[in-house]
N, C-alpha and C positions, 0 to 999 in steps of 0.2 A: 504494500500500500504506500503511494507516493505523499509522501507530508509538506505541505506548502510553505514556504518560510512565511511568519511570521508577518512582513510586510506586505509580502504577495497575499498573502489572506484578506488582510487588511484593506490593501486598496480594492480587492473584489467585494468587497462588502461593501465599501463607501460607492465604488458602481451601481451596485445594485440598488444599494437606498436613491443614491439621487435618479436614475430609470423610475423606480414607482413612485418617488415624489413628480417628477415628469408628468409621468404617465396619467398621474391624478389630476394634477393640473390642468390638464389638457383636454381630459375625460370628464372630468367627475365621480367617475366609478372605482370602486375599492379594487385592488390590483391582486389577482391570485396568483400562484405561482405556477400555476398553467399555463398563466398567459405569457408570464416574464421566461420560461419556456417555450414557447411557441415564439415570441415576437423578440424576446431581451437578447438574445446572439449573445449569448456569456458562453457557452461550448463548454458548458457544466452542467451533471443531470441534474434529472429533476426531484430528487432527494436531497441534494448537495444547496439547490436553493431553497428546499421545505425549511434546511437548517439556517441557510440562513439569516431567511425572515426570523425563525425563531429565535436566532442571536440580536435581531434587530429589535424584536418585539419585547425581547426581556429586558434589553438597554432601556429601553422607553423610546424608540426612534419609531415607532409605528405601531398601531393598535386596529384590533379587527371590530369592529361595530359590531356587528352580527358572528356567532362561532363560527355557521360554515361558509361564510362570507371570505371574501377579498381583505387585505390592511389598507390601511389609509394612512398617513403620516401626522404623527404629533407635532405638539410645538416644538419640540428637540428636535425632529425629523426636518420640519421647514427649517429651522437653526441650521441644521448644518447643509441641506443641497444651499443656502441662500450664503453661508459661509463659502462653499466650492464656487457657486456662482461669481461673487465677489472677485475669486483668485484668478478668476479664468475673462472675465468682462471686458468684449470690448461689444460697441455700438457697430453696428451695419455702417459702411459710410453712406451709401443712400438714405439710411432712416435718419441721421443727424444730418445731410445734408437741407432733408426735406424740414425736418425742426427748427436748422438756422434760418431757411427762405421764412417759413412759418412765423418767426419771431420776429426777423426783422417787418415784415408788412404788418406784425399786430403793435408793435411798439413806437410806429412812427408817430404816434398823438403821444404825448408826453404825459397829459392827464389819464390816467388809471390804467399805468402800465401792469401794476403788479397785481389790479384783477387780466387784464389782458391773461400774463402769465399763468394765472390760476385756472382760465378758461381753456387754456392753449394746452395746460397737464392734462387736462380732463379728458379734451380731446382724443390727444395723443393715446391717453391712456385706458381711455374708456373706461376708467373711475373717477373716485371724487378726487381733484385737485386741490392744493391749497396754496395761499403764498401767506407771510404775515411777516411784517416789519417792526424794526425794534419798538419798545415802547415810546409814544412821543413826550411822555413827560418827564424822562430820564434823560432828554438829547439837548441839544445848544445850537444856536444859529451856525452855518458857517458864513451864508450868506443868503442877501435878497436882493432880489433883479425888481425892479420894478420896469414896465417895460410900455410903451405907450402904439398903442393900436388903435390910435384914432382922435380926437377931438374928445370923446367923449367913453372911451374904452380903456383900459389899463388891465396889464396881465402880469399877474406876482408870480416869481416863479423864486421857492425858497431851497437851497440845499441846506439839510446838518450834517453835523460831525458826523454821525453812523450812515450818512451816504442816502435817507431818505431824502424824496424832491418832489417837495409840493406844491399844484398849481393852481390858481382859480383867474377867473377873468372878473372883472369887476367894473360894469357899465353904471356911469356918472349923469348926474341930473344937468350938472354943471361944470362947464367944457376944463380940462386941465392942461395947459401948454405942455410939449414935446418937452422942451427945453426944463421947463418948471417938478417933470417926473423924473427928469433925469437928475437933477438936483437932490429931488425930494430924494432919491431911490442913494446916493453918494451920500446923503448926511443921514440917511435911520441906515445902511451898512457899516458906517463908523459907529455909531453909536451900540448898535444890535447885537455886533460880531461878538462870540463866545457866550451871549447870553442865554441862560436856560429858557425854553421854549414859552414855561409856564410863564417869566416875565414880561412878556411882550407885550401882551394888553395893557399894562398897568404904563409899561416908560413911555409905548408910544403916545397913550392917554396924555400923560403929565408933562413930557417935554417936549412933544411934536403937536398933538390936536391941541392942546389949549392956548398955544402962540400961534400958530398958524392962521395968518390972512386970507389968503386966497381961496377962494370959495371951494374951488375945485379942487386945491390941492387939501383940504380939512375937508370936504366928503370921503378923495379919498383915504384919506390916514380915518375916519372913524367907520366905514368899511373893513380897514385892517385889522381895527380894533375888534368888532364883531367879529370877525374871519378869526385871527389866534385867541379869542377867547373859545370859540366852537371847538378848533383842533384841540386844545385844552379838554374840554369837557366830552371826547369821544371814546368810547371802546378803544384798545390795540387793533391795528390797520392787518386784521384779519381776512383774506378773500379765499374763500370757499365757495367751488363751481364743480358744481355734475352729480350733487347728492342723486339724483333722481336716477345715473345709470347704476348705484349700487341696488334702487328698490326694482329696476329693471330685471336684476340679475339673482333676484333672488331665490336662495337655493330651501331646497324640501327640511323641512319642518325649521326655517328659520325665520316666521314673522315674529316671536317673541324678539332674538334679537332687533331686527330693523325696531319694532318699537325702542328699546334697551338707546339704541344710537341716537334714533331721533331725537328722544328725551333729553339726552346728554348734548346733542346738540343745538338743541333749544335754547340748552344754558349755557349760552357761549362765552362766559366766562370760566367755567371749568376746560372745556375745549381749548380756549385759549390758554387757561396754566399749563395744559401738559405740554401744548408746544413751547409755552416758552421755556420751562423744562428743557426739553430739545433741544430749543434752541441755546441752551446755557452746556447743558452735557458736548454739545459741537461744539463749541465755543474752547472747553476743553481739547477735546480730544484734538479738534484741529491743530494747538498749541503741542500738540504731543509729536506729528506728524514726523517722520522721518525723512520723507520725501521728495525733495527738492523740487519747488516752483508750485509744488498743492497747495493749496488756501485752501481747501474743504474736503468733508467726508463725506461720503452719503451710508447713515444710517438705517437700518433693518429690525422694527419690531414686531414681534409677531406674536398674537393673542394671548397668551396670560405673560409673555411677557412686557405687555403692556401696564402702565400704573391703574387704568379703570377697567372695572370689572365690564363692563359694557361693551368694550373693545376686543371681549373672548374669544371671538370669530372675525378677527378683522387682523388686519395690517399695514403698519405706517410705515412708507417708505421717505425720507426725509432728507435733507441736507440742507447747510447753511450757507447761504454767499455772504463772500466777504469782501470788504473794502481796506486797504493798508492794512493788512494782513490783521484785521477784527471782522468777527462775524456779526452782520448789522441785520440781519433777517436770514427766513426760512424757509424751504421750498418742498412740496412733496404731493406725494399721491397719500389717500387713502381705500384700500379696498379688500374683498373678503381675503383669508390667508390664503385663498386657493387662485393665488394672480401668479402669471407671468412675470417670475422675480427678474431673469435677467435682463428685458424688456426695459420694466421699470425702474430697476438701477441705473441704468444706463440713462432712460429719461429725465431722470431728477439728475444724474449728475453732469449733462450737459446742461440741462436749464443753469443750474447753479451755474455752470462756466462762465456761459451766455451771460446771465446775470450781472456777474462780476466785471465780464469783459465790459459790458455798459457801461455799468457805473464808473470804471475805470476811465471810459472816456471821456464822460460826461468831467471827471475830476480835472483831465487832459485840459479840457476848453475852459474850466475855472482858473486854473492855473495860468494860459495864454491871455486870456482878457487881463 
C-alpha cells in the first residue's frame, strides 16, 4: 500500500475542499462524493474521497444538512477556498478593463461620486454594494473653491484632510460679481484652512456674514452657513445600492433571515458601526502591509464570522481606499456566503484602486492651482 507524504495528502484535500466549495457556489446543491467522482478528475477512488470528506467534515470544513445528502461548506470551509482564493487572484483584464471605462463615465459629475460607486459594485456584482466615507465630524477643511457660474449661480466645491469632496451649487436672489466670489472664496480659504468641519457655521456666521456688505456676497456666505450646518447634522456618508438583488436571490427557507437584515438595516446606524469597524480594522492592517506600493487590503467576512448575528448567512467583502497613505473610506459588496469570492475580491479591490487613483488626482490639481 502506497502512503502519501504528508504534504501531498494535504494539498489533495485543500483541492478537494475548494472543488465542492466551487461547486456549491455555482450550484446550490450539496456536493456528494459521487459527483466529485464522476466530474472532480482527482484520479483517486471513490472510497479514498468518502474519507476525505470525512476528514473535512470532522475539521468543521463542511457539514451534511440532511445524513444521506451531499456537504455543503461551513464558515471554516468558505474561510479557507476564500483564503486560496486570495493567494491565487488576479482580475480578467477585460473584466477591469470594462470597470475602468464603467467608472470613469459614472464619475464625470463630481457630485455623488461615491453613490455612483456604490451603484456601479452592485452592478458589477449583482449584490448589494456599498461605499461610506470617513466620518465628517472628525475631518478639517483643506480647502474651499468657491467658484462663480453665473450672475446669479455659485458652486462650493470643499476638499478635507481624509480626501472627502463636497459639492453643492447655490442659486442667488441677488446677483454676486465674478471678481467679488473670487475674493470672497481667497479670504474664508485663509481663514477656514485646518478648521474642524463642525466650526464652520459658527466663524463664517461671526466674521464673514455679519461684516459683509454686498448683498450678494452675505446671501451667499449665509447659504454657506445653512449648507455646513446641514453637513454637520447628517448621518456618516453611507451609500448602499442593490439591497433589492439580495431579496431577488433568495435562497429556500431563508425569508427569516432577509427579514433578520432588513431590520438591521433599517437601523443604519448599527450598519454603519460595523463598517466603521472595518473600516478602522483596515486602517490597521493596511499599516501592517509588507508590500511595496499597497495602500489597501481587501477584507473577507463570512457569516458568524461577522460581529451581528443577522449577518449569519451573508458576506462582507470590503476594502479601504486611501489617501497619503491613511485610509479615509470604505468600499464593498454585500451578499449571501454562497457568492463568487474571486469575482468579488477582485471587484472591490480594483474599485478601491480606482478610488484612490482619483482622489490622488484630484490632490495633483490642489497642489498645481
Amino acid at each position: 500500500m502506497r502512503v502519501l507524504k504528508p504534504e501531498v495528502a494535504q494539498d489533495r484535500k485543500e483541492k478537494i475542499l475548494n472543488w465542492v466549495v466551487y461547486n456549491y457556489v455555482s450550484t446550490g446543491r450539496p456536493v456528494s462524493s459521487e459527483l466529485i467522482a464522476e466530474e472532480g478528475r482527482f484520479n483517486v477512488s471513490s472510497a479514498t474521497i468518502r474519507n476525505i470528506l470525512k476528514e473535512l467534515e470532522t475539521e468543521g470544513y463542511l457539514f451534511q444538512p440532511h445524513t444521506s445528502g451531499g456537504r455543503i461548506p461551513s464558515d471554516k470551509g468558505y474561510r479557507a477556498y476564500v483564503d486560496n482564493v486570495m493567494r491565487l487572484q488576479h482580475m480578467a483584464a477585460a473584466e477591469k478593463e470594462r470597470l475602468e471605462r464603467e467608472y470613469d463615465r459614472r464619475i464625470e459629475q463630481l457630485d455623488g461620486f461615491l453613490k455612483h460607486t456604490s451603484k456601479m459594485l452592485s452592478d458589477m456584482s449583482q449584490w448589494a454594494g456599498f461605499v461610506m466615507s470617513a466620518d465628517l465630524d472628525l475631518d478639517s477643511v483643506k480647502r474651499l473653491d468657491l467658484l462663480s457660474m453665473g450672475p446669479k449661480s455659485v458652486l462650493s466645491v470643499m476638499f478635507t484632510h481624509s480626501g472627502i469632496i463636497k459639492h453643492a451649487a447655490f442659486s442667488l436672489e441677488n446677483a454676486a460679481e465674478k471678481g467679488a466670489v473670487k475674493a470672497l472664496s481667497l479670504r474664508l480659504n485663509k481663514r477656514l484652512k485646518d478648521l474642524p468641519l463642525t466650526d464652520l457655521p459658527q466663524v463664517i456666521f461671526k466674521e464673514f456674514l455679519a461684516r459683509e456688505k454686498d448683498k450678494g456676497s452675505a446671501e451667499l456666505l449665509k447659504k454657506l452657513v445653512e449648507y455646513f450646518k446641514g453637513l454637520a447634522q447628517r448621518e456618516d456618508a453611507l451609500y448602499l445600492e442593490g439591497l433589492s438583488r439580495i431579496f431577488s436571490n433568495l435562497e429556500e427557507g431563508s425569508v427569516e433571515d432577509m427579514r433578520s437584515i432588513a431590520r438591521l438595516l433599517e437601523e443604519k446606524e448599527r450598519f454603519s458601526g460595523l463598517l466603521r469597524e472595518r473600516l478602522r480594522d483596515c486602517a490597521v492592517k493596511t499599516k501592517a502591509l509588507a508590500e511595496p506600493g499597497k495602500r489597501h487590503i481587501v477584507d473577507v467576512t463570512i457569516g458568524s464570522e461577522n460581529s451581528m448575528k443577522e449577518f449569519k448567512n451573508f458576506s462582507l467583502v470590503s476594502s479601504s481606499y486611501c489617501m497619503n497613505d491613511k485610509a479615509v473610506g470604505l468600499v464593498g459588496i454585500l451578499g449571501y456566503k454562497r457568492m463568487e469570492y474571486p469575482r468579488m475580491i477582485s471587484l472591490v479591490d480594483t474599485v478601491s484602486s480606482m478610488m484612490e487613483d482619483m482622489l490622488g488626482e484630484w490632490e495633483k490639481l490642489d497642489l498645481e492651482e
